[in-house]
N, C-alpha and C positions, 0 to 999 in steps of 0.2 A: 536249445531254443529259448528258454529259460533263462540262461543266465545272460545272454544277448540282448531279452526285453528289457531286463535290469540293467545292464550296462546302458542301453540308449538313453535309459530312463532318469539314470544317475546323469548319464550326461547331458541331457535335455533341462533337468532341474538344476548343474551348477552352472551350464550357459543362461537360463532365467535370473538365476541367482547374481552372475556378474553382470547381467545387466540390468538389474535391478539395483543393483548395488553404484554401480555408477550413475543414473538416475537421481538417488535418494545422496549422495555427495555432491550433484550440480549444484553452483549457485545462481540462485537468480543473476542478471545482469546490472548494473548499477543503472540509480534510474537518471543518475545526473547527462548518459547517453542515451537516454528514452525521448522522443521527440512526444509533447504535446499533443494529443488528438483536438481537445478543444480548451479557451482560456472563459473564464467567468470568475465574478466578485461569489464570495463565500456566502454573501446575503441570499443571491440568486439561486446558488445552489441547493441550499436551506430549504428557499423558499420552491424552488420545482417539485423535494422529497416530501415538502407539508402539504401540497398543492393536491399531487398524484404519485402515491408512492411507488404505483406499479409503473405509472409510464417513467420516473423517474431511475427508475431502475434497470429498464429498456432502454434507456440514451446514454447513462452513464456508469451503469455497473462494470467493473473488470477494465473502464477504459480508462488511458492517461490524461488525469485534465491538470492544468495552471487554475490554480485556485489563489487570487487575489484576497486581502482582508486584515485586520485589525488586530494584534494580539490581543487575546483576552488573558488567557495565563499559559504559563512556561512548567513543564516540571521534568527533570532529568530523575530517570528508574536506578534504583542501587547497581539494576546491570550493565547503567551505561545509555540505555535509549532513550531518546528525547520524546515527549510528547507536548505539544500546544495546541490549545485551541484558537482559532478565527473566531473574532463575534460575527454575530448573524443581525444581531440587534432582536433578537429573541430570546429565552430563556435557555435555548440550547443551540448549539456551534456547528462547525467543523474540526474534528476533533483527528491530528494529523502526527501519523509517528513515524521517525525517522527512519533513514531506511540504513539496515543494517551490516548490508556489504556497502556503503559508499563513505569513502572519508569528508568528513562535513567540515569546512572553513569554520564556520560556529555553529555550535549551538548549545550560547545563552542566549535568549532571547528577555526581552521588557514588554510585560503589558502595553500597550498602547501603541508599540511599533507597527506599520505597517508594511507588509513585507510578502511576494507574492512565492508559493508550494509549487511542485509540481508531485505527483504521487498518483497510484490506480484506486479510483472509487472502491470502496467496499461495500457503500451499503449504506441504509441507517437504522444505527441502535440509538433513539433519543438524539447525541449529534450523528453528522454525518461523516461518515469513516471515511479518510484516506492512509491507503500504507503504503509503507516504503517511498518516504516523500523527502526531496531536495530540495534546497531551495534553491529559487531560479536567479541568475547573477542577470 
């Protein structure tokens, strides 16, 4: 009876196991086939999370938005992932890193270009996060 439990038991934790294991090798989807939930200027957005950080968190956390805006600076990570921020026309941005299953057309970017993201809110820490973000052609 014993060794029965233990066998179920074994076999129950390496079926968790492979499918845990398959889970944690998904990769996300590229977000360049992510459709938009909603489009707005990087100021706007800035300005809902300074506004009301809890309701702007409730509209926009974890969803896809097209975020319009100004490059303010451009910087490529020694590992390869691009980071830029949008001005906001305030002392802090929207602060947008590429996403790292998608093959990106470019990314060198110039201050000053305007150029519109698409990427899932994250949040805000000081700027306002978007990850895994495309740019929209």
């Amino acid at each position: 009876m014993k060794k029965r439990i233990l066998l179920l038991a074994a076999l129950l934790a390496a079926i968790g196991g492979a499918i845990g294991l398959y889970f944690y090798n998904q990769k996300m989807p590229s977000m360049v086939g992510q459709k938009a939930e909603m489009t707005l200027s990087a100021a706007d957005l800035y300005a809902a999370f300074e506004a009301d950080e809890t309701a702007a968190n409730a509209r926009y956390l974890g969803k896809i938005l097209a975020v319009e805006g100004q490059v303010r600076e451009a910087n490529t990570l020694p590992d390869g992932t691009v980071k830029l921020v949008l001005d906001t026309g305030k002392d802090f941005g929207v602060l947008c890193e590429f996403d790292p299953n998608t093959p990106h057309k470019r990314t060198r970017f110039e201050p000053g270009e305007r150029l519109t993201l698409k990427g899932e809110c994250a949040g805000l820490n000081f700027d306002v996060l978007l990850s895994r973000c495309a740019v929209v052609e």
